[in-house]
N, C-alpha and C positions, 0 to 999 in steps of 0.2 A: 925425112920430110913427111909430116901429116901430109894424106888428101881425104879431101873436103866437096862434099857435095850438099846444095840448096835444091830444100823442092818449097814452088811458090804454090798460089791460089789459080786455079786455073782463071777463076771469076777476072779476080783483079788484073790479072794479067793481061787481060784487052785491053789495060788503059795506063797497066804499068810497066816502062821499060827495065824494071827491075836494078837501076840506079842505086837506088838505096842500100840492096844486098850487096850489091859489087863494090861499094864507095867503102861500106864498113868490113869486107872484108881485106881491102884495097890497105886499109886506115889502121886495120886492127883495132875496130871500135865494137860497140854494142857488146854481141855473143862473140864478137872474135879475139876481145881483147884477153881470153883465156890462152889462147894461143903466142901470146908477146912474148918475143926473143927465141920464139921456133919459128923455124920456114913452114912455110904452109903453101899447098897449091890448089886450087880451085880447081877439078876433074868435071864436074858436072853441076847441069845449072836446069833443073826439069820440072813442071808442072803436074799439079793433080789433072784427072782428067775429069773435074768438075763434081759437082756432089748427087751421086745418087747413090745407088743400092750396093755397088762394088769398089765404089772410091776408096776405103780400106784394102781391100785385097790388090785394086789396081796400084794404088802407092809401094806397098808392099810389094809389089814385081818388080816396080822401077828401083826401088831401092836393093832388093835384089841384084837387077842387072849394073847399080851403082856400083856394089861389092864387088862385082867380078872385073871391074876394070880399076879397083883399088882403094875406092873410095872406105875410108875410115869412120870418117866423122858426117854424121847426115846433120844439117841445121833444119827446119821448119820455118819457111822465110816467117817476118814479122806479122804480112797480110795474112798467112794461114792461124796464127795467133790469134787474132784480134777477129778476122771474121767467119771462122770456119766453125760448125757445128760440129764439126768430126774431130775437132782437132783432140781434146783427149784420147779418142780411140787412134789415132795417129800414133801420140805418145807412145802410148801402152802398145802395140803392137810391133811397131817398129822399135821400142827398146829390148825387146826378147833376142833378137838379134842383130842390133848395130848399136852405136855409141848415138845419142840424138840428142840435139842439143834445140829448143823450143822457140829460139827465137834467130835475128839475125840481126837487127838495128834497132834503134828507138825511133817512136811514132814521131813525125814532124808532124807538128801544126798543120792541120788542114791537108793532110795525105791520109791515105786508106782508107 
């Protein structure tokens, strides 16, 4: 069984009950539908802690501690896509050492 960890936007996350990531991993849709016809379990479900000067390095701890309780696959919920300044350096640093996958759902209409 993959496990599977999402880190959201800290931002959006005051107004998003993260629905959207849980429905399509639920669904095996968006970035999950890589995963069809393998069991996959959801281990962790964690926030950036917003954007300033260490939001790199602080992701990179949590995804760290993501690792040590098993987690394989890190996704970058869809809000981190679409509104984050950082999120290339996201990519790029957490792919050095974990599998990261850049999205999680597709945009609805009038969300994020």
């Amino acid at each position: 069984m993959k496990k599977v960890g999402i880190i959201n936007c800290y931002d959006v996350s005051t107004r998003c009950s993260g629905s959207g990531c849980f429905k399509a991993f639920n669904n095996k849709t968006g970035a999950f539908e890589e995963y069809e016809g393998e069991e996959i379990e959801l281990v962790s479900f964690v926030h950036c802690n917003g954007c300033n000067e260490a939001s790199v390095e602080e992701v990179l701890s949590k995804a760290k501690k993501m690792k040590a309780v098993g987690v394989e696959y890190i996704h970058l919920s869809s809000c981190v896509k679409a509104k984050c300044p950082l999120y290339d350096n996201f990519m790029i640093e957490l792919s050095k050492e974990h599998n990261v996958v850049g999205y999680t759902h597709s945009k609805k209409k009038g969300s994020l």
